[in-house]
VMD Tcl script that draws the C-alpha trace (Angstrom):
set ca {
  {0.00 0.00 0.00}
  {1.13 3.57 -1.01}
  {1.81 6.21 2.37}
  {0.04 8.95 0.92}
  {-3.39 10.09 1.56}
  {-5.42 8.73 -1.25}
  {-8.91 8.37 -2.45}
  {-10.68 4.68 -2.72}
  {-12.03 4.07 -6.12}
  {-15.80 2.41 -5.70}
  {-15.20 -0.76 -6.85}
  {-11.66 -1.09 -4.83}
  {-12.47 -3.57 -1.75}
  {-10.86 -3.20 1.12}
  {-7.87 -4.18 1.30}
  {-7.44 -5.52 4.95}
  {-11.34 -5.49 5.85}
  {-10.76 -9.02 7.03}
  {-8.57 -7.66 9.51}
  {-9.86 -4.87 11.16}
  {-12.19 -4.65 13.92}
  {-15.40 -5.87 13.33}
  {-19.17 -4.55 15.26}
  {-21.29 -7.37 15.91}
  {-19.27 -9.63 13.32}
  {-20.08 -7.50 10.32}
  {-17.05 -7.10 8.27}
  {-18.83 -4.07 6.64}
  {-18.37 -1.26 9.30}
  {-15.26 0.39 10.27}
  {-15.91 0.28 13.85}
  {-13.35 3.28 14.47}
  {-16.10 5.86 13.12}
  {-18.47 4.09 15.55}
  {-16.35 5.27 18.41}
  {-15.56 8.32 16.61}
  {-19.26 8.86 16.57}
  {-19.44 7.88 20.04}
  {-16.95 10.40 21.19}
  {-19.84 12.84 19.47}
  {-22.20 12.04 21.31}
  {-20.63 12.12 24.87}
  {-19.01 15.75 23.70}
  {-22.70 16.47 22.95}
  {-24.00 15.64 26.19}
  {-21.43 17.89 28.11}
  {-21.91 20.95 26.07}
  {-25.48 20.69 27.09}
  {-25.26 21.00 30.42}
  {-24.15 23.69 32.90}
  {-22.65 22.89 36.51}
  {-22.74 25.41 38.86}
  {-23.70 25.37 42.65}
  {-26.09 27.32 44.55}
  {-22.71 29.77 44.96}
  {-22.28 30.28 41.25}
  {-19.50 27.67 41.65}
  {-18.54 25.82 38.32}
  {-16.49 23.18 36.94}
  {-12.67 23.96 36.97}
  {-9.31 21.94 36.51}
  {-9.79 19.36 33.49}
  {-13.51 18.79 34.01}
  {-13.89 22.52 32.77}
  {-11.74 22.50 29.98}
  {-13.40 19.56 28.44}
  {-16.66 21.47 28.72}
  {-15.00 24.45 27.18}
  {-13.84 22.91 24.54}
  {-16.62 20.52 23.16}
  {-18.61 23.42 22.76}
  {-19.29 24.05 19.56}
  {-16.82 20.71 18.69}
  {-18.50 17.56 19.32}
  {-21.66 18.59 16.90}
  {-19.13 19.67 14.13}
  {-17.34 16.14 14.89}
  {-21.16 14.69 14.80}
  {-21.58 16.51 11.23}
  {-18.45 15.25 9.51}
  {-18.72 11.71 10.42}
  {-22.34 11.62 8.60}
  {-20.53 13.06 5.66}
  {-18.32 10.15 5.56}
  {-20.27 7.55 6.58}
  {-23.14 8.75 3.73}
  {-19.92 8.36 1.27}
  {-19.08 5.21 2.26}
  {-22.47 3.80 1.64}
  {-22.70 5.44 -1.49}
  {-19.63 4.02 -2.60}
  {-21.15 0.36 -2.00}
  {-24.11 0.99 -4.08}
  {-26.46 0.63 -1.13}
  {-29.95 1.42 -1.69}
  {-29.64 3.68 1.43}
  {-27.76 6.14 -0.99}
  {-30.26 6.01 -4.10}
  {-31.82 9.77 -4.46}
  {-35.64 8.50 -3.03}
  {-33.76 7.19 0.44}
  {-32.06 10.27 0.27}
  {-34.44 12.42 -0.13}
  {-37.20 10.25 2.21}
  {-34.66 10.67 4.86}
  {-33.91 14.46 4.53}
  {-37.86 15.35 4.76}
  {-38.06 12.93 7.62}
  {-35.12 14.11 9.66}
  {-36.23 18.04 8.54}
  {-39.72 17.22 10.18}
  {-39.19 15.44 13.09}
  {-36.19 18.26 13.83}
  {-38.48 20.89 13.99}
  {-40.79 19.20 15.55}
  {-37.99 18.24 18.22}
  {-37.26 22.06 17.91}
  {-40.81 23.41 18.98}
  {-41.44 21.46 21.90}
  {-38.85 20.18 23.71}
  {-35.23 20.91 22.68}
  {-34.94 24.19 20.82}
  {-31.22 23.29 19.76}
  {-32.13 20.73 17.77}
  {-29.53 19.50 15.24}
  {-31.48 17.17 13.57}
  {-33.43 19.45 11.22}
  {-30.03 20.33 9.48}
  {-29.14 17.10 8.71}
  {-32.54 16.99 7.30}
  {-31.35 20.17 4.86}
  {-27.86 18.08 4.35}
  {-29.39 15.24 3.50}
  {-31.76 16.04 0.96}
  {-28.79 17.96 -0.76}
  {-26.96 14.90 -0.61}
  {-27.89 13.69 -4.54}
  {-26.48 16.78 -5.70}
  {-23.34 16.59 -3.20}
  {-23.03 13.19 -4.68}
  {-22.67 13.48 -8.16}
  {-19.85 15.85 -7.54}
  {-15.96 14.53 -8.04}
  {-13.44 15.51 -5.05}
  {-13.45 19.29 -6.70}
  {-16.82 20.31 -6.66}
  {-16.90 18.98 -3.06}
  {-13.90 20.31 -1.98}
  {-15.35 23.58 -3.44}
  {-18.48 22.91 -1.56}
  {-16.52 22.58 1.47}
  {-14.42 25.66 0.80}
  {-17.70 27.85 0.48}
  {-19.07 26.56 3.78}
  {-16.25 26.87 5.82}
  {-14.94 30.08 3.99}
  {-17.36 31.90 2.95}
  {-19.87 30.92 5.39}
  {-18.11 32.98 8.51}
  {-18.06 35.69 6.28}
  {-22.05 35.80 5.24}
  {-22.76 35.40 8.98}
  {-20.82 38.70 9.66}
  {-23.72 40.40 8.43}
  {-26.36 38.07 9.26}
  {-27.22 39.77 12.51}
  {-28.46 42.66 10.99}
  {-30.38 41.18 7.89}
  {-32.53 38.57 10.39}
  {-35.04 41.64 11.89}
  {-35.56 43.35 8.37}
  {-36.43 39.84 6.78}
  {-38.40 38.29 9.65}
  {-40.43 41.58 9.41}
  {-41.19 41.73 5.94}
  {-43.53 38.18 6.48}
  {-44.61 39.04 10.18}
  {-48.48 38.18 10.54}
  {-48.59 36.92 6.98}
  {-49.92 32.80 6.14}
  {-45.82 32.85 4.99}
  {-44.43 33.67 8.56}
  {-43.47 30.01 10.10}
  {-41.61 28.79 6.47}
  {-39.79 31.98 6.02}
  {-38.74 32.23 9.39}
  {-37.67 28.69 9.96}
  {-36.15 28.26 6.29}
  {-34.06 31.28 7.71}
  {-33.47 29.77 11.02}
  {-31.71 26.63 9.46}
  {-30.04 28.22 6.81}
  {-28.86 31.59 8.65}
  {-29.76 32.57 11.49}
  {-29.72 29.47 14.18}
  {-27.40 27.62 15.79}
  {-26.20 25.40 12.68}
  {-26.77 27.60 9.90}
  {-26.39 25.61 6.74}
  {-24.74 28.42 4.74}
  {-21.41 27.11 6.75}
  {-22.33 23.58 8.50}
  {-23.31 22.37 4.72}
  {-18.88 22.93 4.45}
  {-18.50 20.79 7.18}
  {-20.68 17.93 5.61}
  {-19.18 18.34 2.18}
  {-15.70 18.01 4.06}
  {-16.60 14.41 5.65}
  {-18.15 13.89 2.18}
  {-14.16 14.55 0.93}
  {-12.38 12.54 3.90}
  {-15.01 9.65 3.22}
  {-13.64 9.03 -0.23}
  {-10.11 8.53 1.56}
  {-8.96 5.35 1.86}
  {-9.87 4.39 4.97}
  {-8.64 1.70 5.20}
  {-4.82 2.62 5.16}
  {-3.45 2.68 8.04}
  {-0.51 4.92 6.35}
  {-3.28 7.12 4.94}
  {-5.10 7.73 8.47}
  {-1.28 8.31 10.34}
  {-0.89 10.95 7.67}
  {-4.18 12.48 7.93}
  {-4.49 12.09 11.51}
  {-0.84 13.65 12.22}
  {-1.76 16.53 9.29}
  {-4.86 17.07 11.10}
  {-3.27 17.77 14.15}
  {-0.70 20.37 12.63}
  {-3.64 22.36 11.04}
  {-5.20 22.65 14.08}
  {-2.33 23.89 15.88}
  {-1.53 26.34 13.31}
  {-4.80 27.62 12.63}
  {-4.55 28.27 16.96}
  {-1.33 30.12 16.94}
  {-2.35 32.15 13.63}
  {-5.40 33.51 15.54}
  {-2.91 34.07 18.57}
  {-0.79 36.43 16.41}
  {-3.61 38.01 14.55}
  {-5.51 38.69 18.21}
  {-1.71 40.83 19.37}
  {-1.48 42.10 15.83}
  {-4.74 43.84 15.18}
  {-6.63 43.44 18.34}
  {-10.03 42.05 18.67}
  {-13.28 43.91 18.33}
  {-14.68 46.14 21.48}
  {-18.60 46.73 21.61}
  {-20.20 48.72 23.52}
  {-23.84 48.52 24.60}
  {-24.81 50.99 27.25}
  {-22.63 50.64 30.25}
  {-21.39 47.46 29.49}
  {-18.11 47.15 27.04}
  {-16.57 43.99 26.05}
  {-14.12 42.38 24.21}
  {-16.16 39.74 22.38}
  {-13.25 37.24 21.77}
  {-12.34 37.60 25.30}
  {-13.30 34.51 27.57}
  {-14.55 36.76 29.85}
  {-17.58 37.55 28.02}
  {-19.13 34.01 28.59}
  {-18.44 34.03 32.29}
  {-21.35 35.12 34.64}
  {-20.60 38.67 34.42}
  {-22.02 39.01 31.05}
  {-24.61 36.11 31.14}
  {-27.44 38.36 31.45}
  {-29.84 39.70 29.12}
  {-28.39 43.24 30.06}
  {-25.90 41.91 27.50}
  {-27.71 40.00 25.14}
  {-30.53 41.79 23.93}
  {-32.76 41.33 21.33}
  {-31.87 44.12 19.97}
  {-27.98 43.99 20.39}
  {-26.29 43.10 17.26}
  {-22.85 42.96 16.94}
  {-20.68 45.37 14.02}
  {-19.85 43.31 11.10}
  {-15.72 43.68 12.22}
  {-12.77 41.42 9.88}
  {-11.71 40.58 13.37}
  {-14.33 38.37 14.27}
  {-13.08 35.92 11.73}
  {-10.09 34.99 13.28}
  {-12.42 33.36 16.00}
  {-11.68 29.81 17.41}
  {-13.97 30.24 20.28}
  {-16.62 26.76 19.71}
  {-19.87 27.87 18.07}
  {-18.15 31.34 17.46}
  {-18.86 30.28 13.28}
  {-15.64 32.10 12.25}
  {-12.93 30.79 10.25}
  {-10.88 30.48 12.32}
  {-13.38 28.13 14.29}
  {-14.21 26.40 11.23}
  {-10.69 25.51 10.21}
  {-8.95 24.18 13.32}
  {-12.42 22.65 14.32}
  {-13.22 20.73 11.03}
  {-9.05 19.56 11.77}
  {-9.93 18.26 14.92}
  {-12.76 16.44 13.32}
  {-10.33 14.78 10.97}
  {-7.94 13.62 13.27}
  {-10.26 12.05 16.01}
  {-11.85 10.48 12.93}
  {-7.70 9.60 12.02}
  {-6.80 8.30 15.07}
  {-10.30 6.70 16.02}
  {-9.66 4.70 12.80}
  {-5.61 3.25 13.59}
  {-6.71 1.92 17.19}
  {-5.74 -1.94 17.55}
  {-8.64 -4.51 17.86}
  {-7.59 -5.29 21.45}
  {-8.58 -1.51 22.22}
  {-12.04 -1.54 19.98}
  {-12.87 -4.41 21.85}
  {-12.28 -2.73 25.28}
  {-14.69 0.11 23.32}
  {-17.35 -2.25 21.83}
  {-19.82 -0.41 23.78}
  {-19.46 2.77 22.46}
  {-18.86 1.07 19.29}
  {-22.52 0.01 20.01}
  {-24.11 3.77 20.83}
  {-21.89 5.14 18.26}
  {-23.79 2.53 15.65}
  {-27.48 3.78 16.64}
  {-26.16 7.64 16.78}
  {-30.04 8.73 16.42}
  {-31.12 7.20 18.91}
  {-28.82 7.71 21.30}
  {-29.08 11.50 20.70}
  {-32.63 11.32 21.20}
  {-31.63 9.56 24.35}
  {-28.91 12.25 25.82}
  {-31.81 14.66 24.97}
  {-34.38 12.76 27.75}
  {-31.55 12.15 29.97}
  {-30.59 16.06 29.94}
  {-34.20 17.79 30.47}
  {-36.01 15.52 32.35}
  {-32.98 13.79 34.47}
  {-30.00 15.87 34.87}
  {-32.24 19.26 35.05}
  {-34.45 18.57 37.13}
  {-32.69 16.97 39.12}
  {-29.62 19.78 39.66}
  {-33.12 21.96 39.94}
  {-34.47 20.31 42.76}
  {-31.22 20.08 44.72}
  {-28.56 21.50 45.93}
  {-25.72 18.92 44.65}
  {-21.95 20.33 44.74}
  {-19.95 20.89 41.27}
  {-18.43 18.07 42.04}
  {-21.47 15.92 42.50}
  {-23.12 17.18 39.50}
  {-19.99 16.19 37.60}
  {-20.13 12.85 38.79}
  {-23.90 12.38 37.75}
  {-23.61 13.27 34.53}
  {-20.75 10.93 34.11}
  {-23.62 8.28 35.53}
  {-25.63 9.94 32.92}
  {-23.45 9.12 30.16}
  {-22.70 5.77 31.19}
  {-26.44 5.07 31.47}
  {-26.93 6.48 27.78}
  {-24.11 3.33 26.58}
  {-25.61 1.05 28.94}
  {-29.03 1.58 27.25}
  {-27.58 1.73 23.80}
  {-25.92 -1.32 24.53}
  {-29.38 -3.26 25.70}
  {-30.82 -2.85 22.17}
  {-27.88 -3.72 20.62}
  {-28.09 -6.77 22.30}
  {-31.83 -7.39 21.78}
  {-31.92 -5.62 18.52}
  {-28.95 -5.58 16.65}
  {-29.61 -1.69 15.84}
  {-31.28 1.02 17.38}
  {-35.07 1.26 17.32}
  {-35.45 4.84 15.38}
  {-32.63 3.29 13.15}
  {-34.78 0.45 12.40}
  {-37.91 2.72 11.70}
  {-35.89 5.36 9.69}
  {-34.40 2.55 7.35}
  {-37.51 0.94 6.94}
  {-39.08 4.14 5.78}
  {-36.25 5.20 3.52}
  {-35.73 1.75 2.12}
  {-38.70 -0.49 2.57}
  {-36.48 -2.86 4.59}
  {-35.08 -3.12 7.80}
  {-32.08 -4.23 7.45}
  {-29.19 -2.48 8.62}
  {-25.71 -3.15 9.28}
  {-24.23 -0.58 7.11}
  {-21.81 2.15 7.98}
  {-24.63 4.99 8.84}
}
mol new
graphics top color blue
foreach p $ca { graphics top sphere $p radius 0.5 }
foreach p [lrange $ca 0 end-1] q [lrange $ca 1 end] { graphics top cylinder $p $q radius 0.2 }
display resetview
């Protein structure tokens, strides 16, 4: 095998698929983007959650930096790994990739995210995968250039559309208010601009797993070199915004009697949590500055960059680890398999467990930090039960058979 990074052709098998680590005995799945998934979905469920005591005490030490920084990193990380995985499939000639399943899943995924959206968890991802996935038949009839370019926009451009975004939302919005159009125009603009995943950048980050998903995966000199190159990026991109931050400063805002440095850490600390801060009304000037951002969810380039790198290399490195490691990890190879479910699951465990339960008490940081580590474990213990019993997750099961007519699964999802 060659040691640069390559692309698969579609008919090329795998050429050590009898070798590496297999989920449930299926030779089909590269259980490293199970995990990698995994890892998703447990970033997910601590960027969901606050701890803080009755003091205002919160998570410090290493507990708080990895709640710092999967903010705004496990859902990108979440987002890449469906590019990839819908690639892989494609590649196979599964009838999970013919336009109809597409499509079928996009409108169901698009519906049943805004309905997640409207009445119990307003951050809702799942509506934009909806959008990603009924662009998908496009996406895939693109070589690596047109994605790549794809990708380039998202990332690139993207940042630079939301600049101004701010400002446009009100005038829009009010153009339809109180007319039969309102709810469409103002949710087409909450998913494409406005929200917390606008697709005008997070399509990038699809189209980019789209790209690393037509690697070959199955190289373990390929995923050193990516994972390693990954890794360097991310670095870079870091110390570039460093030097760009003590070269031309960052923006300052001010709103009334409060000024602030918007790239400054301070501004998310309890200071400025108020809505003294963040009003309505407050919309930030459309500064160059901004986009030199790696603060998660900041949707700058510079966030976009080192972020989608840190998506690579987990994915990398998730990838090269031995079988006697994946089989210490088979249960999150397990939750990382039925990814919809289990994110519908983190969802229940977060509003009506971990809130109400912090709500009704008066449990220490530390306490808290130890129940939602029970939390996640109970999210892989439950994923694990219908693995056992089912082989898949149940909205898996459902979703295929509506997309395909069958319910068979097994494939790299």
């Amino acid at each position: 095998m060659t040691t640069d990074l390559r692309f698969a052709t579609p008919e090329a098998p795998a050429p050590d698929a009898e070798a590496r680590p297999r989920l449930g005995g299926r030779s089909d799945r590269l259980v490293g983007i199970d995990i990698a998934r995994a890892i998703a979905l447990m970033g997910m469920f601590t960027q969901h959650v606050f701890l803080s005591d009755a003091d205002g005490e919160t998570s410090t030490g290493w507990v708080g930096r990895v709640f710092v920084e999967a903010g705004g990193r496990a859902s990108v990380l979440f987002f890449v790994l469906s590019g990839v995985s819908l690639t892989m499939i494609a590649r196979r000639g599964s009838a999970s990739a013919s336009d109809g399943a597409l499509r079928r899943r996009g409108v169901l995924l698009l519906l049943g995210g805004l309905l997640l959206s409207s009445l119990v968890w307003p951050a809702s991802i799942l509506q934009h995968y909806g959008v990603a996935f009924l662009a998908a038949p496009w996406l895939l009839r693109l070589g690596h250039r047109g994605i790549a370019a794809v990708a380039a926009l998202g990332l690139l451009g993207g940042p630079v559309l939301l600049l101004f975004a701010d400002r446009w939302t009100g005038d829009i919005l009010n153009l339809w208010s109180g007319n039969a159009g309102e709810a469409l125009i103002s949710n087409t603009w909450e998913i494409g601009v406005s929200g917390n995943y606008p697709m005008v950048l997070w399509i990038g980050f699809f189209a980019f797993g789209m790209l690393l998903g037509r690697l070959d995966l199955w190289n373990r000199a390929t995923l050193s070199r990516l994972g390693v190159a990954a890794v360097i990026v991310a670095l870079a991109v870091g110390m570039a915004a460093s030097s760009l931050e003590d070269r031309f400063g960052v923006p300052d805002v001010d709103e009334g009697d409060v000024k602030a440095e918007l790239l400054d850490d301070d501004v998310f600390d309890d200071d400025f949590a108020g809505d003294e801060f963040f009003e309505d009304e407050f919309v930030a000037p459309a500064d160059w500055r901004f986009l030199y951002d790696v603060a998660g969810h900041s949707g700058r380039i510079g966030w976009t960059l080192q972020t989608g790198a840190l998506a690579a290399a987990v994915l990398g490195f998730a990838l090269l680890l031995p079988s006697r490691v994946t089989n210490k990890l088979t249960p999150l190879a397990w939750m990382g398999s039925m990814s919809l479910t289990a994110y519908l699951v983190h969802i229940v465990l977060v509003t009506d467990v971990f809130e109400r339960v912090v709500d009704e008490t008066e449990l220490s940081v530390v306490a808290q930090e130890w129940f939602l580590l029970s939390l996640i474990a109970t999210m892989v213990g439950i994923c694990s039960i219908f693995f056992k019993l089912m082989g898949v997750g149940p909205l898996e099961r459902l979703l295929k058979q509506f997309t395909t007519g069958t319910s068979r699964t097994g494939e790299q999802r």
